[in-house]
N, C-alpha and C positions, 0 to 999 in steps of 0.2 A: 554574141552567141548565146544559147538557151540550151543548159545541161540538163539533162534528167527530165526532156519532154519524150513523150510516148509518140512516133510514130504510126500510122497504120493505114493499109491498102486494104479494100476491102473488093472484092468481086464482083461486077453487076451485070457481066453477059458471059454464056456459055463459052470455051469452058472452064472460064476462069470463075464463076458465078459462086463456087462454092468454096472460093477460098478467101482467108485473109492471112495478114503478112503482118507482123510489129517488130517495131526497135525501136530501143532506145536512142537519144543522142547523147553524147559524150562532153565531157566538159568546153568541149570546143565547138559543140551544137552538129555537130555530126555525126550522121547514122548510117548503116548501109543494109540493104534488103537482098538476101543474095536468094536466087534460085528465084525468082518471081514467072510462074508459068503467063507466057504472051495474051493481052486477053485487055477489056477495060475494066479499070479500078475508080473508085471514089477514095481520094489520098487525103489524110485529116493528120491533125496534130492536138495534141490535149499537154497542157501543162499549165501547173496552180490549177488556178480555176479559170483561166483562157481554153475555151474550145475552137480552135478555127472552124470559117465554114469550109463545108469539103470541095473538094474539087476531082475535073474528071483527069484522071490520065491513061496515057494507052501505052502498054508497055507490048514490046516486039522483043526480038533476040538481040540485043544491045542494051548497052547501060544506058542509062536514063538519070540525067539531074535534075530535082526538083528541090530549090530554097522555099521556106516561109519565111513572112517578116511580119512582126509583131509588133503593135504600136504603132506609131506613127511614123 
């Protein structure tokens, strides 16, 4: 697990386009994003000096789990 990485959804089609979302993860590497308006996002994580590359996800009216893994 990876504490104190930053989280973050960012917007990239109408009419979610104009927003972005962050959290933190917790000592246990977990985060949660509540209220995320339905729409696709480009999902990234930053911690140290690791940047993952980003990825698409498409959020709807349900929860949605997405892990990273870091390293090998």
């Amino acid at each position: 697990p990876i504490g104190k990485a930053e989280v973050t959804l960012t917007g990239i089609t109408p009419p979610s386009s104009l927003r972005r979302y962050t959290a933190d993860t917790n000592a246990k590497g977990r985060y949660e994003l509540r209220y995320v308006m339905p729409g696709t996002y480009v999902w990234s994580l930053d911690w140290k000096n690791y940047s993952s590359p980003p990825r698409l996800v498409v959020v709807g009216n349900r929860p949605v789990r997405r892990d990273f893994r870091v390293g090998r």
